[in-house]
N, C-alpha and C positions, 0 to 999 in steps of 0.2 A: 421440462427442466429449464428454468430460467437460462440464460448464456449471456456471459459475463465476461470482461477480460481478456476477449481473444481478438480486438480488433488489429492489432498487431499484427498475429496471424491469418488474420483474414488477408488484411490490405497484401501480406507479401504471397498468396495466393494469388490474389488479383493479377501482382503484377508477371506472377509467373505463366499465370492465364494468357494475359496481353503478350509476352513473347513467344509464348505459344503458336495462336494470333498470327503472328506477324512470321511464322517461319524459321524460329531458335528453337532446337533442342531445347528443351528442358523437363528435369521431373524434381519432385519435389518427397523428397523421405522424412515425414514425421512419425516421429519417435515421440514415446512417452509410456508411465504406465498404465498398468488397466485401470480404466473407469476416471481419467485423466480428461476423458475428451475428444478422445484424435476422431471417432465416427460422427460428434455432434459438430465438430469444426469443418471435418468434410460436406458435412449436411446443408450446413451455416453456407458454407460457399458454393456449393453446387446450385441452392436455391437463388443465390440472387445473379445468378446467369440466367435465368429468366428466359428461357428455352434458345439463349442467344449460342448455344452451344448444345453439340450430344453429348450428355452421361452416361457412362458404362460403369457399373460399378459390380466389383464380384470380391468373393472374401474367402479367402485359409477356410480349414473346415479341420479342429481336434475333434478326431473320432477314434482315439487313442493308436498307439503304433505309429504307422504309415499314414500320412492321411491320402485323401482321394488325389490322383494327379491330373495337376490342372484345373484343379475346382475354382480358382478364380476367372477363368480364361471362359470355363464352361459356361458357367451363370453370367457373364458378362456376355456373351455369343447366344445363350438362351433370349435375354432381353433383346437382343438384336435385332434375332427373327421374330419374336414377338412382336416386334413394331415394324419392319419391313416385308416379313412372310422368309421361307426360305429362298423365295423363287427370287425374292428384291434384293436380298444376301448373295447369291449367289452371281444375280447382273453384277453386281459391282465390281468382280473382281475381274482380273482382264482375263479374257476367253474364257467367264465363269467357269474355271475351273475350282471349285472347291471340295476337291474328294477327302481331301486330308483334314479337310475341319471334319466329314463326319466321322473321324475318331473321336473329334471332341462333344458332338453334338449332331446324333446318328439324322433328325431329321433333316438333315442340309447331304444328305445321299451315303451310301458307303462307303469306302477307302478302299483306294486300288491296292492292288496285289503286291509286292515288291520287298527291295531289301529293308531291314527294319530302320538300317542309319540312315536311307537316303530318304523314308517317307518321314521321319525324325525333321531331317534338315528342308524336306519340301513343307512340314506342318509349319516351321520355324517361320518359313518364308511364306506362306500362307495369311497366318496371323499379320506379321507384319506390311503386306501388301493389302492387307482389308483396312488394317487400321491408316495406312496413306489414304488411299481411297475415300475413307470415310472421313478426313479430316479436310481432304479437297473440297468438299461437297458442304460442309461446313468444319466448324471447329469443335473439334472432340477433346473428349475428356474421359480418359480411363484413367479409374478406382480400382485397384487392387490393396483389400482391407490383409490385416493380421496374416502376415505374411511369418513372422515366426512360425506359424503351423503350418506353412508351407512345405510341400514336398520336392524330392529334385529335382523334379521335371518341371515343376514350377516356377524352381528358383532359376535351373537353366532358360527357362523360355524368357522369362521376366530379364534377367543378367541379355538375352539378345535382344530383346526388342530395346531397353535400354540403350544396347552399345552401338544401335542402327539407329538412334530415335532421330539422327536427321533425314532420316526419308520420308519420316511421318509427322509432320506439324502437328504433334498431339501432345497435350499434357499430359502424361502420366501422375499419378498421385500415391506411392507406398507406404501403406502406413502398419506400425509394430511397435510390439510390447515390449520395450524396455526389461519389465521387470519379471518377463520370461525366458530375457535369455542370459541363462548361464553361461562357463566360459567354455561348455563344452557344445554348445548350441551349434547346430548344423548350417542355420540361419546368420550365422556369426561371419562365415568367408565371404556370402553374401555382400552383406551389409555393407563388408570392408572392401570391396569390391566394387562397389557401388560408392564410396566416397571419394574413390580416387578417378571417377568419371568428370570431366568438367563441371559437363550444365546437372550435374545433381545437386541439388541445395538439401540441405537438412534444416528442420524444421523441429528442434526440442518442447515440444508439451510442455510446462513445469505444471507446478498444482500453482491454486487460485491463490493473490495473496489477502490476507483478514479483510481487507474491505472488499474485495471481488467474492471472499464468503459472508458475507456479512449483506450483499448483495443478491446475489442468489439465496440467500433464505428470507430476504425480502420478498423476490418474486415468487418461492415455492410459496409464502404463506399469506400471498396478498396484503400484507400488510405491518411495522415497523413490527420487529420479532422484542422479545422478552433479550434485554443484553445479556442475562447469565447463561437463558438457552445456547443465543448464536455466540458464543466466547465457548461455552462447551462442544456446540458443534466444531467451531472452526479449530479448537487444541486435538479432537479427535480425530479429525477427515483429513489434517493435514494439507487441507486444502483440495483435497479429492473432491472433483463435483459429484460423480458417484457416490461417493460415500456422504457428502453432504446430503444428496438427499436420501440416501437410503437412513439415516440417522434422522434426518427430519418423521419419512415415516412411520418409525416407530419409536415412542416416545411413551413416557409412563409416567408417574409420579414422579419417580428421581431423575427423570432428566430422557435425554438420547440414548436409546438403547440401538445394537445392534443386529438388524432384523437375520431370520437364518439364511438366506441368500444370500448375503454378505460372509456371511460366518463359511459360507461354503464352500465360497470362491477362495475365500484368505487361509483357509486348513487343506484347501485340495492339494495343495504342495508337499506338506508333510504328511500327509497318507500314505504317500508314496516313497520315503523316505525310511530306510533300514530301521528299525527298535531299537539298536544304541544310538542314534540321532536322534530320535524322538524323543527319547529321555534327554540327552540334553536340552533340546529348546524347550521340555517344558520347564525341567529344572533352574533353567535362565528365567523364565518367564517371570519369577516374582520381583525378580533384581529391577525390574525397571526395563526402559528403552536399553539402555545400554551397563554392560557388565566386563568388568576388569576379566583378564585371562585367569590372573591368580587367583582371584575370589572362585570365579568357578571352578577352578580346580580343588580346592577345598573343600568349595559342599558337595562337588559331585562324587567325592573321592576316586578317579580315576586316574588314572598313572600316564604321565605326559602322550606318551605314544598311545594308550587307548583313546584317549580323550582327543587328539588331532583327527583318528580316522573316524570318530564320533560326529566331528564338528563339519570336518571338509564336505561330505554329502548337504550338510543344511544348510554351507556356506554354498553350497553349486546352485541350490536351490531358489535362490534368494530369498527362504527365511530370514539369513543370518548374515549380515557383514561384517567385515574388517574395519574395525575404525581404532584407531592408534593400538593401544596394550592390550584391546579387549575385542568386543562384538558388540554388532545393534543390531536391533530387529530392523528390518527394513521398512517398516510400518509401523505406529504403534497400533493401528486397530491390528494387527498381528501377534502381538505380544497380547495383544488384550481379551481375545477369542481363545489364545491357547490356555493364559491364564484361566479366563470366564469355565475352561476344556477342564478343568487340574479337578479332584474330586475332595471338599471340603479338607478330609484329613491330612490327605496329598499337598495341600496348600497349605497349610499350619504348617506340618512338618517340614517343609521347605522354609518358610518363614524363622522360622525357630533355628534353623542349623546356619540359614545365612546370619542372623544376628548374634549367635553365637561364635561364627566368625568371624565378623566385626572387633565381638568384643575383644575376644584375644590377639585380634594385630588390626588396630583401629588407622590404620594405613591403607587397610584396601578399599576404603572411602571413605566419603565424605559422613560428617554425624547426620546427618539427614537420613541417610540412606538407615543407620542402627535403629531410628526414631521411626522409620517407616514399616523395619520388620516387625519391632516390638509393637506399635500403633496397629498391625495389622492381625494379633494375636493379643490385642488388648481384652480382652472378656477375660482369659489365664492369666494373662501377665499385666495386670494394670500399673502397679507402681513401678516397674518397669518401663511400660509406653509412657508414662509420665515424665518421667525422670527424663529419658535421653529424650523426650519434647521438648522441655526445658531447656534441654544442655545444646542440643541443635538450635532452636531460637535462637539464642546467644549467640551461639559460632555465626549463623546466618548474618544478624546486627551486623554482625563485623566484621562481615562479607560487603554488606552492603544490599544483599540478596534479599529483600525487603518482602519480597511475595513469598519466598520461600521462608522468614520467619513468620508472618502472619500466620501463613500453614503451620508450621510447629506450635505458635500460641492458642492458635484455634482449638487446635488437639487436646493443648492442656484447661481449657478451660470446658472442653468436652470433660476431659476426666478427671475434671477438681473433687466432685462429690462423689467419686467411685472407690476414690483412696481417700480413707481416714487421715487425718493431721497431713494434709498437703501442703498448709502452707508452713509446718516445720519440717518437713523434707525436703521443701524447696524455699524455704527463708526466706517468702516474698508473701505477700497477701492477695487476695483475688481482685479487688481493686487496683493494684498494682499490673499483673497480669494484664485486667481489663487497660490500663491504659499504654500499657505498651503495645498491644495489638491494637487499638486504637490510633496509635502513630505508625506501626509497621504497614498498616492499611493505607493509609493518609499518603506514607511514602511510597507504597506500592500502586498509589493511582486506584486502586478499590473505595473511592470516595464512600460510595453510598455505603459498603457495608462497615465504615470509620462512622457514618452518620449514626448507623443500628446499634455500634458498641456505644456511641456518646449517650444515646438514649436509655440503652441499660445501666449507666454506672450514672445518670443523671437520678432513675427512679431506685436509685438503691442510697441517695445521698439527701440528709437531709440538711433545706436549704438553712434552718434557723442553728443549726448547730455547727453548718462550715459554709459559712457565706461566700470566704474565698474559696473553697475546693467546688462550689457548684459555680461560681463567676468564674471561673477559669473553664468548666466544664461547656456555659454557655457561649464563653466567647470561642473555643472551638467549633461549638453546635454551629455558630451564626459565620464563620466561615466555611463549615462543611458544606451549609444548606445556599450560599452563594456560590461557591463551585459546581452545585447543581441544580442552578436556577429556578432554588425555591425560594419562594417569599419567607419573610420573617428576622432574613439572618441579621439585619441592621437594629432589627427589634430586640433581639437573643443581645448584639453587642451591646445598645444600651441598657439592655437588664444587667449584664456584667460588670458596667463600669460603676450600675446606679451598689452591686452588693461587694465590690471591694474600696476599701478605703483610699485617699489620694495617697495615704504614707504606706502605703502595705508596696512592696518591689512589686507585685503583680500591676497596680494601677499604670505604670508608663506601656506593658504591654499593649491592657485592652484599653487604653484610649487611642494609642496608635494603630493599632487591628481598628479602630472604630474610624480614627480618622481617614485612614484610607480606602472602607468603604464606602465612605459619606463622600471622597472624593473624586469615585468610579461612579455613584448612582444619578448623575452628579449636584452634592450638595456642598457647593464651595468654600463657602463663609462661614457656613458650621464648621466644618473638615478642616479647615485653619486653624479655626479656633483650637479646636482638639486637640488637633497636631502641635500646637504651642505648649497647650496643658501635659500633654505627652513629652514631650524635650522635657518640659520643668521636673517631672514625675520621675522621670529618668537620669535625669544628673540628683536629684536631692537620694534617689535608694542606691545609684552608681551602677545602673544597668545599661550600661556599653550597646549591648544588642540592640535592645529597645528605643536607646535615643537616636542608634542608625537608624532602626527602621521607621521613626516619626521623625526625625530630620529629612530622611527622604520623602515621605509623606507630602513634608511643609515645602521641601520644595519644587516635588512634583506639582502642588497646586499650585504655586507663582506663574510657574513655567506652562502652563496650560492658559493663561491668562496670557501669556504671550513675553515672559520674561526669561526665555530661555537661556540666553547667554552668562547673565548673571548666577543662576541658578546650577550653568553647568557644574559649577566650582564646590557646590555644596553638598551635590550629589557626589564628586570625585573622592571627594572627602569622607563621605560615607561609606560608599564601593571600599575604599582602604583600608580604614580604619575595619572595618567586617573583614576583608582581606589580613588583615594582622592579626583577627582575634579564630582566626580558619573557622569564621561563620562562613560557608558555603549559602547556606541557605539566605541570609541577608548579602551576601555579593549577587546571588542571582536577581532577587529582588530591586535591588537601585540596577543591577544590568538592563532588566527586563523596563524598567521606566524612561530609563534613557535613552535606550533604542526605541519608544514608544513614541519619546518626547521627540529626538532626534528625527523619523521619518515626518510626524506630522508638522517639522518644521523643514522638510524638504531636504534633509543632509543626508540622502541615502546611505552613501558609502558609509559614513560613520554608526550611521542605523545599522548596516551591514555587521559592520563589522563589532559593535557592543552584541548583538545576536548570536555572531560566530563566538564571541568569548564566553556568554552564557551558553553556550553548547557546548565547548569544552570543560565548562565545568560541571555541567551537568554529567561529563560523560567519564570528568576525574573523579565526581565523586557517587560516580552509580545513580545520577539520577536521572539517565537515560529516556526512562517511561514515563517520570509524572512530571521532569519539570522540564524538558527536553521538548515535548512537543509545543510550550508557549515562545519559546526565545525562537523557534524552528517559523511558527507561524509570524513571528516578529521577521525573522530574517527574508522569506517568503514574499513578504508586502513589500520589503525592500526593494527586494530582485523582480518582483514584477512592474515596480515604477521605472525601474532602470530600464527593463527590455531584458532582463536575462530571464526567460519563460520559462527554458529547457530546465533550468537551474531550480528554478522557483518550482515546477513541477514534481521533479524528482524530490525536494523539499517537503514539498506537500504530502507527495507520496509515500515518504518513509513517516513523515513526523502521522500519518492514518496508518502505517502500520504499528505501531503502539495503539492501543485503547485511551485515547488522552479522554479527560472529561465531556460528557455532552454538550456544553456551552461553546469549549474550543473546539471538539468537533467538528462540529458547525462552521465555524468560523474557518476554520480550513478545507471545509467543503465550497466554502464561500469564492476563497481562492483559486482553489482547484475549477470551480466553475468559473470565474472570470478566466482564467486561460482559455477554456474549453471553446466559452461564448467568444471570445476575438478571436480563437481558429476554423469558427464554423462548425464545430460540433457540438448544436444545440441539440443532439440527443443527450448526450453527457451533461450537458449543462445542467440540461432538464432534470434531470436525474440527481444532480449534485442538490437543487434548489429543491428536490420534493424533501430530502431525506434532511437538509437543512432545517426543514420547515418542520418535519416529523418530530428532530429533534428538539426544536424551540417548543415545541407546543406540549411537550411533557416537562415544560419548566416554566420559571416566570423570567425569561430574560431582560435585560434593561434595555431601554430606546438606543441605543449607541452599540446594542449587539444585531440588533433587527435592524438598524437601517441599513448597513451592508448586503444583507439580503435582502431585502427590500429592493435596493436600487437595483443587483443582479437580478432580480426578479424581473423587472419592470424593462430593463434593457432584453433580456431575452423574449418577455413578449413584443417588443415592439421588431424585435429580429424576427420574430416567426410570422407577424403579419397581425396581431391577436391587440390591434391599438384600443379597445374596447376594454377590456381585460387589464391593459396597462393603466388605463385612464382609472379604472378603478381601483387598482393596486395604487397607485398614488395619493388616489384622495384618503382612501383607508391608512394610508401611510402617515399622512397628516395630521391625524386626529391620536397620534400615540402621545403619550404624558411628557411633560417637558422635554421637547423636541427642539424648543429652541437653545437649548440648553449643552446641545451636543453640536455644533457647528462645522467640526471636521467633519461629521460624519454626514449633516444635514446637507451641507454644498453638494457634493456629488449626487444626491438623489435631488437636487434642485435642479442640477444639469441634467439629467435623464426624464423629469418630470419633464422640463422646457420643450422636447418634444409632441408633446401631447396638447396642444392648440387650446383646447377647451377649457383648461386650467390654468394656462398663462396670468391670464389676473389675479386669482389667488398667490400665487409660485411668487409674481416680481412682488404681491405686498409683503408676504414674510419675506424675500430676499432682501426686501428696502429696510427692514427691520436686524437683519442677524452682523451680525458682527464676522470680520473678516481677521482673524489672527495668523498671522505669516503669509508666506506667500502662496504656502499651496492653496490656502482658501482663497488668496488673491487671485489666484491663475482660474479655479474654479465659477469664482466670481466674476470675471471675463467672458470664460466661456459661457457663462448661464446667461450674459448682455447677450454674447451675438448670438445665442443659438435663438435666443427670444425678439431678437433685434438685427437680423443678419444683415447684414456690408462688410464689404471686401477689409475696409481698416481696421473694426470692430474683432475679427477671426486675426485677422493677421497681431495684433497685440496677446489673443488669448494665443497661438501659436506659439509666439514670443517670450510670452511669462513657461508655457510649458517645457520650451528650449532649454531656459535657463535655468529650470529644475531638474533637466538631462530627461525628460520625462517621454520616450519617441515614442509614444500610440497616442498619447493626446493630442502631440505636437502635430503628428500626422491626420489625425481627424479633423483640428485645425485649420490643416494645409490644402485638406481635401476642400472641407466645408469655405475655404477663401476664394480655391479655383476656383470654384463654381458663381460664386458671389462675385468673382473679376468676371467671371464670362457674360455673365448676365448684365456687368456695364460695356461690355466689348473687349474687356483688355484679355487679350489671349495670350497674349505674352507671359505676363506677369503669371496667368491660368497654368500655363507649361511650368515655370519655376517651381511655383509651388508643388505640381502633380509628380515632377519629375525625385522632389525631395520627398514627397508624403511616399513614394511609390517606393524608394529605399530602406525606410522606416518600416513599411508592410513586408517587403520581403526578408530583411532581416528576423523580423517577429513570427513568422510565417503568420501574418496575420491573412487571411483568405478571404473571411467578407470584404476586409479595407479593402486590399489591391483588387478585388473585381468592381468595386464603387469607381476605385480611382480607373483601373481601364475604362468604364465604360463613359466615364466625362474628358479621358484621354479622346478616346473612340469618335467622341459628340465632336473634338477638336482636330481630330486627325494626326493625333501626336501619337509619336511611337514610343514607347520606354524600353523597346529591348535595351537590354543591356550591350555598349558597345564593347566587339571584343579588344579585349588586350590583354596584358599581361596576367598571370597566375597572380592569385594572390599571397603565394606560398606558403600556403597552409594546406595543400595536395585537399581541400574538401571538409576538413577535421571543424567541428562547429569548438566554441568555445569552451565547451564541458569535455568535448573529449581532449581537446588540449589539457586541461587541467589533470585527468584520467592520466593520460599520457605521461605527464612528466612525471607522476606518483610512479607508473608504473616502471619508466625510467632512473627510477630513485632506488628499485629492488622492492616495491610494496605486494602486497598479497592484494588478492581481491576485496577480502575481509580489512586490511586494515587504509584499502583508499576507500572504501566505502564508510568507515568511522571515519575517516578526516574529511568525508566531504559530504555527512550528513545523510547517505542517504544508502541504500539497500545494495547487498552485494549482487540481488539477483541484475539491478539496473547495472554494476559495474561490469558485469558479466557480457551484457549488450553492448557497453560501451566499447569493451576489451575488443569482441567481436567487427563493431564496425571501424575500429584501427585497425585491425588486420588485415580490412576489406580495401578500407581506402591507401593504406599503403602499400596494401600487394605481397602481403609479408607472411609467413606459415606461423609464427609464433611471438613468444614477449619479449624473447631476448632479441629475435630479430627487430622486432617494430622498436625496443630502445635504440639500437643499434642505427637505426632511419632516422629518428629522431635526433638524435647527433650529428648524421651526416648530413642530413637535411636542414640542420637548424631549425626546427621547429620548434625547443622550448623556449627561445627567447619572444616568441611572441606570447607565452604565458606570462614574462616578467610584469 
């Protein structure tokens, strides 16, 4: 099984190891549910101690009732003597005394005779006197697995050696299932027993998030998975790696099936559960994940107090939780086995009495939910499943809930031909249908299956009888099929503009759709043009929208030419006017240009911050998932020129947890791996750039999407050693189609290229040739002189230009690459200035390759960079993100709602929550605001 996602938990293993090590108490309690992980993460860490440590490991044993006592202590004492003998077990301990282990494990001798509580308390002190012993001698490491099936004797020995664990420099590791223990769980005093120990840390499992599954079923299946497959796996498995790949598995025609091992483990709960609890979770089962209180009581007809002593057993169980008015399964593959459990009629008839009570108090949910029962009883009830398909589509719209009405339009365009005269019981026509599930797609980020509908209501339209309904048709095709990086789409826009007229209101559209293609691919002078002819088209039919979005067009192109300042104004003007007319959709658009325009002219902050505004409005007006991830990756690029990494990570990471389209994908994988590669972890890197590459190569990307991969490419080979490789990733890089044509993008892979010796003559003639607009290609262009031309002046002006873009990793590489260039005239002095400023730059960024470059030309000089002590910098350790975290949470915010205001995942806010607690020493939020005031620590957020 692939393993993903757990570096995290590995490293804070590590370091519990090393205080181990060093003679600290400590044991480590991970928690999680089954098939989550916690034995593949113990695995993961035991192997790369690389015999630098003993491993003991023994595990719980459910063998229903009681289980065996001791069976973790047993098997872990089995392996023992298995590798020392009894006779080497036994020297070890002082005056080999070990009668009382052969209670546990008869070949190490008999047990003496005696009272039962003192040989109880001699085993106690047994155990614990082998495990000192054996930690002297080296450093150990006992595994005691799934201790929820732990018996008393178990729990008591484990709760001692625990609460002695400073006699024995041993890691202890405890690991337990979550999601077996109820609240009446025997294991439960335990637990909590064990929290209130110091050196115990807990260690939360969660499940994988979409791209760590998206991951993993890369490596189960050797190679880039089918997206509907791995979006099916990953909605199912909830991120369970066990269940990822048990669903990989077994796999059929219609998709991930659930094999019966799975099925076995997820029912073993409710086998065991009384007959009226049974009936109800399965009578719940059709409702969905989750089901109101009152609904169920309804279909199930049972009378309050039947129905609670029904529920409570399967709520003990963790079938069933508590979540606000109603219940969830605690899985859906649990709901979905019970379901899959139900016997065809059993399942109807369920279906049928929930949607019946719907209908008569259409309060105890949503229309989705009426359109799901009837949909799923559609063979009887067809004009029924139709009707409230319909009628939920709608509500959906208006939700904003975009996936969810494609789902309801889908349905009806299943059941158009089932029901006679459908499109008079639903006043619309199929064409109609088709093109609103064609936009409900488009807005739900389902590009490709928005492309499949354009293509069906294209061959059902003919071209000579509605020139404009198929020109309108095409110019959506041609920007479906540029969202996912197929060729043609610039061809589909010119066939659109060649079959609608210049007076038809449709023409300022698609010549503005055209102009701004031609402006991305990039075809400048055409793309003007257009965009002129698009304004004119657009004031002569009075289409307000239109002439934004080809005003913006015209002067996105100026502005790319290097005329930004002028330009600002025209764009403002367009954001507004869109703004007044509540186009959301064209305010995002001049947002997303601006901030485009804006970084590659070096104004970070303001880059910054037109990104944060299209994220807000992506997120007032529900369009979170398809337009959220480009302004996310706009803001991203920001934060990573500035130095905010941590920031620009977590950016990265929520804007991949959305499905954004395969171009931007990429492009955010791009990102993600430029962090990765300045922190040193070029395994990740590596891996961001294969799947980068995976994805580009099921599309036709343009030169200006691939050069950024491209130069992340070529820098990570020349980091791993692999300058051979590099050398040919550049030349191959060169020869892509109008290359001189993208200049932001080409400068940087000319500085990355300039490494590579053997191509320097090539590299400086196209550089003699490209043209330098702003400064960042100015600064670029600097550093491309000294890297190919190095002296101490030469670095130090590229330094300079980078300063003054606030730009600290370049400035620092720079600063490095000048020392060195001083030293090698003699000037050491000047060598130290610089190492000592490049060295603050790296540890700020945690950049790790920098700063061991910079020690080691520190080293060559005998220069010291510790840091001299002084004063706190009163911030008690809190990085710049959790201050932000902080004052949200200072504000009375939920975790869910500082994770919407700061772009990125509640499970990161969760972490962040976490290490404010740590670092201020505090039990809880209301205490850590409560610090935060007295310590004044929000005003260094102002």
């Amino acid at each position: 099984m692939a393993f993903v996602e757990r570096n995290r938990e590995l490293a804070e293993l590590r370091a519990a190891f090393d205080q181990a090590r060093d003679g600290m108490p400590v044991t480590v309690l991970i928690a999680g549910d089954a098939g989550v992980g916690k034995s593949r993460l113990i695995g993961e860490f035991t192997a790369t101690l690389s015999g630098a440590a003993r491993v003991l490991i023994g595990g719980c044993l459910d063998i229903g009732g009681d289980s065996l006592p001791f069976a973790p202590f047993t098997s872990a004492l089995r392996e023992l003597v298995g590798e020392l003998g009894p006779a080497g077990v036994r020297e070890r301990l002082p005056g080999a005394v070990t009668g009382e282990l052969g209670r546990l494990l008869p070949s190490l001798g008999p047990p003496p005779a005696g009272a039962a509580e003192l040989a109880r308390a001699r085993l106690f002190e047994q155990v614990l006197a082998l495990l000192q012993v054996l930690s002297e001698d080296r450093p150990l490491v006992l595994v005691v697995e799934d201790v929820h099936w732990a018996d008393r004797s178990t729990r008591d020995l484990l709760t001692f050696l625990i609460g002695n664990q400073h006699a024995a420099s041993a890691l202890l590791i405890v690991a337990t299932c979550r999601s077996d223990l109820d609240r009446a769980h025997a294991a439960r005093p335990l637990l909590a027993d064990l929290a209130r120990v110091a050196w115990v840390r807990r260690l939360d499992l969660g499940p994988l998030s979409r791209r760590g599954v998206m991951a993993q079923v890369r490596g189960l299946l050797g190679h880039e998975p089918d997206a509907e497959l791995a979006e099916a796996v990953h909605a199912r498995s909830e991120g369970n790696p066990l269940f990822v790949e048990a669903l990989l598995s077994c796999r059929d025609q219609r998709g991930p099936v659930v094999p019966q091992s799975i099925r076995d483990l997820l029912l073993a709960p409710m086998a065991r559960l009384p007959a009226p609890s049974q009936d109800v979770v399965r009578a719940a089962a059709p409702c969905g994940v989750h089901i109101g209180h009152e609904l169920l009581t309804t279909v199930i007809g049972l009378d309050e107090a039947a129905l609670s002593a029904a529920l409570r057993p399967a709520v003990a169980a963790n079938l069933l939780v508590v979540a606000g008015d109603g219940y969830m399964f605690r899985h859906a593959l649990i709901r979905e086995v019970v379901y899959d459990d139900l016997l065809p009629g059993e399942r109807a008839r369920l279906h049928v009495r929930y949607a019946e009570a719907l209908e008569r108090d259409p309060s105890l949910a949503a229309a989705g939910q009426l359109a799901a029962h009837w949909g799923a009883v559609a063979d009887k009830h067809p004009m029924r499943a139709l009707t409230t398909a319909w009628h939920a589509a709608a509500e959906a719209g208006r939700s904003l809930a975009y996936a969810e009405q494609l789902c309801m339009l889908t349905a009806v365009l299943r059941l158009w031909n089932r029901v006679p005269g459908a499109e008079e019981h639903l006043g619309v026509d199929h064409d109609a249908v088709l093109a609103d599930a064609t936009d409900a797609a488009a807005s739900a980020g389902d590009v490709a299956h928005a492309l499949t509908l354009i293509e069906t209501q294209l061959a059902e339209v003919d071209a000579d009888a509605e020139p404009v309904g198929v020109g309108r048709l095409l110019m959506r095709r041609g920007e479906l099929r540029h969202a996912l990086g197929q060729p043609g789409g610039v061809e589909d826009l010119r066939a659109a503009a060649a079959l609608i007229p210049e007076t038809h209101p449709a023409a300022s559209t698609v010549l503005g759709t055209l102009a701004h293609r031609l402006l991305t691919v990039p075809r400048e002078h055409e793309g003007r043009a257009v965009a002129e002819a698009a304004i004119a088209a657009a004031r002569r039919s009075g289409e307000v929208h239109a002439e934004v979005m080809a005003t913006a067009a015209l002067a996105y192109a100026y502005a790319r030419a290097g005329d930004l300042d002028a330009q600002l104004p025209a764009l403002a003007r367009a954001r507004a006017t869109a703004e007044r007319l509540g186009d959301d959709g064209a305010v995002l658009h001049v947002l997303r240009l601006e901030s485009d325009l804006l970084h590659g002219e070096g104004r970070y902050d303001a880059a910054a911050s037109a990104a944060r505004s299209g994220l807000a409005v992506c997120a007032a007006a529900g369009l979170a998932r398809t337009s959220g991830p480009v302004h996310a990756a706009n803001l991203a690029e920001s934060l990573i020129a500035v130095g905010s990494w941590d920031e620009a990570a977590e950016t990265v990471e929520h804007a991949l947890g959305h499905p954004p389209i395969p171009g931007l994908d990429a492009y955010l994988l791009v990102l993600d791996g430029t962090i990765r590669l300045a922190r040193g972890d070029l395994a990740e890197a590596g891996t961001a750039v294969a799947y980068a590459r995976e994805v580009f190569a099921r599309g036709y990307p343009d030169t200006q999407d691939l050069l950024p991969l491209a130069r992340l490419e070529v820098d990570l080979r020349l980091a791993e050693g692999r300058h051979a490789e590099a050398a040919a990733l550049v030349a191959e890089t060169l020869t892509l189609p109008d290359i001189e044509t993208s200049p932001r993008y080409l400068w940087p892979m000319l500085v990355s290229g300039a490494h590579v010796p053997e191509l320097l003559p090539r590299l400086r003639s196209l550089a003699g040739e490209l043209p330098v607009l702003g400064p960042v290609q100015r600064a670029h262009r600097l550093t491309f002189t000294a890297v190919s031309d190095p002296a101490p002046a030469a670095w130090d002006r590229a330094a300079e230009a980078w300063a003054e873009l606030g730009e600290p990793y370049p400035r620092a590489q720079a600063l490095l690459a000048a020392a060195s260039a001083a030293i090698e005239t003699g000037d050491h002095d000047t060598a130290a200035v610089r190492l000592r400023t490049a060295a603050a730059h790296a540890d700020r960024l945690s950049a790790t390759p920098l700063r061991a470059e910079i020690d080691r030309l520190a080293k060559a000089l005998r220069l010291s960079l510790t840091k001299p002590e002084g004063r706190p910098d009163g911030r008690h350790g809190l990085t710049d993100r959790e201050l932000e975290v902080l004052r949200l949470l200072a504000e009375g915010h939920t975790n869910r709602q500082i994770a919407a205001e700061l772009y990125i995942s509640a499970k990161t806010v969760s972490t962040h929550v976490s290490n404010i607690l740590t670092k201020l020493a505090v039990p809880g939020r209301v205490q850590a605001a409560t610090a935060a005031h007295r310590l004044n620590l929000l005003s260094t957020t102002d």
